[in-house]
Structure formats: structure tokens, C-alpha cells
Steps between C-alpha positions, in 0.01 A plus 500: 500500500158622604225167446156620474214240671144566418214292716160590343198251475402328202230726449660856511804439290277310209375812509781694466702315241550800256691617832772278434761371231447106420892472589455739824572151750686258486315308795109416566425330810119393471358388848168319484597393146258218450254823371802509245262354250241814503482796260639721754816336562498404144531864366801543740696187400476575137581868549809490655775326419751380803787249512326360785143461618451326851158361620408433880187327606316271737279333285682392213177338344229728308156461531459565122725200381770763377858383516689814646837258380430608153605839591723392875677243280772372819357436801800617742371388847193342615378419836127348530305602870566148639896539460460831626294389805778205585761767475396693737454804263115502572291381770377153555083462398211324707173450373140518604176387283203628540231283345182688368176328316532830236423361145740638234378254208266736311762768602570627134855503364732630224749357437682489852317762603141498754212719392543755734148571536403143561764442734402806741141377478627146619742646795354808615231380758482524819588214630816435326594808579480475900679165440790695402490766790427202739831304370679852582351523849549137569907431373682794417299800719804766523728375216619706210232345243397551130165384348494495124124503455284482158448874364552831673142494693589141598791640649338822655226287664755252664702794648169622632385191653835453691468882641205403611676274715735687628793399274654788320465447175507653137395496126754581224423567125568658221218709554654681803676843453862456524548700802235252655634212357868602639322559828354163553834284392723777693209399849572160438889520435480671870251282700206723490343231258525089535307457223487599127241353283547553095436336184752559233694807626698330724595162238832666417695840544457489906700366759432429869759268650321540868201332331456159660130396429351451101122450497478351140076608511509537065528229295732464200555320204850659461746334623690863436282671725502286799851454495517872496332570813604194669873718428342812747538292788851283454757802561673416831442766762651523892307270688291375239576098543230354167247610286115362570287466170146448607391353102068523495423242327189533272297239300595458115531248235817422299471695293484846670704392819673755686789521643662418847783496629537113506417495122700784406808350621396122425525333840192266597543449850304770719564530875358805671786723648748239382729678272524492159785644422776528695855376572574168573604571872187705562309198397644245718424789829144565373210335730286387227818321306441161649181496469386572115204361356316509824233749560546814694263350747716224592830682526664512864730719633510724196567910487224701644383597117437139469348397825243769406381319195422196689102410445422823423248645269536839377167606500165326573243525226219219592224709384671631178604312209836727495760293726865465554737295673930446515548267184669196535 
């Protein structure tokens, strides 16, 4: 008996409906269903009609407060990143802060959402952008990195800046032609490129398991969307031993905090290059394990990251009133 199996995106076959009979399968498999709640989707679930509908995703939590369980009514397995991390199934994180004196109070906000406009006026300057280039210079220089930055041109100039110096590096958007587009990931999946900086484009949709660097240079009020492209950078690879966040850290009140890595996984205590997330006997062999709650400055005999960090300011800025240092 011949089975017929149709992969299409969401997109195409909502489309295409009239295509098909409402009793045509007797399966959907839905991956990234926590967009189950949109139109799209929507259209597709009310069309057909299968014994069976089965929904994959990472973030099981929607940024709209929709509960994808009124339509996914069992949940049939669930692992969260931290059991997946001390399983071995993904890699173990560390964590860098980078402190900034960037004011995102009168950043304006709806509902979980920044003002894009006012948020590219507040982190598209000069010197917050060489901060970022001289982090990659400084700690990673080489590694398979990806910067999500604030909008497209954020992104563009970032790529630029680190050209500049030598590192090859590109923009991604939604913007490029798709034979360019498939051109810069394809460079990057083959070592021409270290670096890929994007905005949105790269949030879901896109994997790179040789990724080992995140540069998270955009703040977010979703916990959805940092969770997402913390996910680009946890697939195990050959030879890829952790993940390194490096989390900027800008200026805001509570009320329009973004995220970090710390807050979007609720741990308080912050040690730089400790891990974060890892298994238990990964913990007990890291340097910085014995020593938590003292600053970087202070730590002996720690991983060559770490002893890096020690007394060290990013960038110098005596004459400016932009400046930046490791945060605490």
C-alpha cells in the first residue's frame, strides 16, 4: 500500500487548500508549532481534518499569551534546555557580560515589544558598536560566531566594522536576494565566514551546530526570542566542547528590562566563564567552580577565556561619556 507524504511550509499549502480534500491525511506533523495560534496555521487546522495532529517545538511558551494546549491538548514528551544540557543532548553554556552605560528607560515599548526606531537610535553609535567588534577581537577572534544586532543596518554596519579588521565577516537579512542570502550561510557553513551578523532572520528556521560563539548585541523583552537564538548555538558539533554567550548588558528600568541569559533562565549567581549550564560532572572539572561569587579579577588558575578577563576593561572612553566595562 502506496503512503503519500507531503512536506510543504505553512505558507504554500494555506495557499493551496482547494488542492486538497479535508480527509486527504490522516497525519499533520507541525514543527515550530508554538506559531500554531496564527491565522496561517489556523486556516490549516480547521481545514483538514486528521485522526492525528502532532506539534514539535522549542519554545513551548508564546509571546502573545496564546495557549497552543487549547488546540495540542496532551503534551506527549517534554524536555526543557537545562535537562537537555545535563543529558548530554546539547552542549554545556558559559557566559560573559558586557556592561554598557546605554539608557533604555525612555526606550518606547508595546506591549513586549521595543520601538524599533528608538532602540536603533539608542544602540547604533559608534562607540557601542566598536565595543562589540573589540569583544570579538579580544575573546573569540577565529571562532564560528553569530551577532544578533538591532535592525538590518545595525547588522550591516557591525559586519563592516569587523572586515575592517580583518575578521571575515557578514550581514544577513531578509533584504538579500536568495541566491545571496544562500551564498553567505553556504560561506559560513564552509569556513569562508566566522561571523554572521543578523537581526531576525536567523531567530528560527536555521541551524549551525559548528556555531560556538552568540554575541547577544539586541535587546529583548521576549523571553521567546532570546531563547530562540540562544537555540542557534546549543547543537553539539565535533570538537565543539560549550557554548560562550557574551550577554551586553544595557541600562533599563523594570519595567522595560531585557533579557539575559541569567534572567531568562532564572539563576542569580554570575561568574564569568563559569558555566551555567552544564552537567554536574562538567561542573565539578570547571576552573571557575570553586570559586563563584568572586570576581573574574581574583580568579587563579582558571581557563585561558577566564584569565583574559582578569582587570580588564574593554575599551577606554575617559574623554567620552560612552563607556563599558565586564559586569560583575
Amino acid at each position: 500500500m502506496t503512503q503519500t507524504v507531503i512536506f510543504a511550509t505553512v505558507q504554500s499549502i494555506s495557499k493551496d487548500l482547494e488542492k486538497f480534500s479535508p480527509t486527504d491525511f490522516d497525519y499533520l506533523i507541525v514543527d515550530e508549532c508554538h506559531h500554531a495560534a496564527a491565522n496561517t496555521y489556523q486556516k490549516i487546522f480547521t481545514y483538514f481534518h486528521p485522526k492525528f495532529i502532532l506539534g514539535l517545538t522549542a519554545i513551548p511558551e508564546r509571546s502573545d499569551g496564546e495557549d497552543m494546549l487549547e488546540l495540542f491538548q496532551n503534551v506527549a514528551h517534554k524536555m526543557d534546555l537545562k535537562t537537555a544540557i545535563e543529558r548530554g543532548v546539547l552542549v554545556p553554556i558559559r557566559c560573559i557580560r558586557v556592561k554598557t552605560n546605554i539608557d533604555l528607560t525612555d526606550v518606547r515599548i508595546n506591549g513586549i515589544k521595543y520601538n524599533s526606531q528608538d532602540l536603533e537610535s539608542k544602540l547604533f553609535i559608534p562607540e557601542r558598536n566598536q565595543l562589540i567588534v573589540d569583544a570579538y577581537l579580544r575573546y573569540v577572534n577565529g571562532k564560528k560566531t553569530v551577532i544578533f544586532c538591532a535592525s538590518v543596518d545595525h547588522a550591516a554596519e557591525i559586519a563592516k566594522l569587523l572586515r575592517d579588521n580583518g575578521v571575515k565577516a557578514e550581514a544577513v537579512s531578509g533584504r538579500d536576494r536568495v541566491e545571496i542570502r544562500n551564498k553567505i550561510l553556504k560561506d559560513y557553513e564552509t569556513g569562508s565566514t566566522n561571523v554572521l551578523c543578523a537581526c531576525d532572520l536567523l531567530n528560527e528556521g536555521w541551524d549551525s551546530p559548528h556555531t560556538t560563539v552568540l554575541f547577544m548585541a539586541r535587546p529583548t523583552m521576549s523571553k521567546t526570542i532570546y531563547m530562540q537564538q540562544l537555540g542557534r548555538g546549543t547543537r553539539r558539533y565535533p570538537g565543539k566542547d560549550d557554548l560562550l554567550v557574551i550577554d551586553f548588558v544595557d541600562n533599563a528600568n523594570m519595567f522595560n528590562m531585557p533579557y539575559s541569559l541569567h534572567r531568562v533562565l532564572d539563576i542569580s549567581k554570575y561568574q564569568p566563564m563559569a558555566y551555567v549550564l552544564a552537567p554536574e560532572n562538567k561542573r565539578k572539572l570547571d576552573p571557575g567552580h570553586a570559586v563563584q561569587g568572586r570576581k573574574a579579577g581574583s580568579v587563579a588558575g582558571c581557563a585561558d577565556r577566564c584569565r583574559r578577563l582578569r582587570n580588564h576593561r574593554l575599551v577606554q572612553l575617559a574623554e567620552q561619556r560612552q563607556g563599558y566595562d565586564l559586569a560583575d
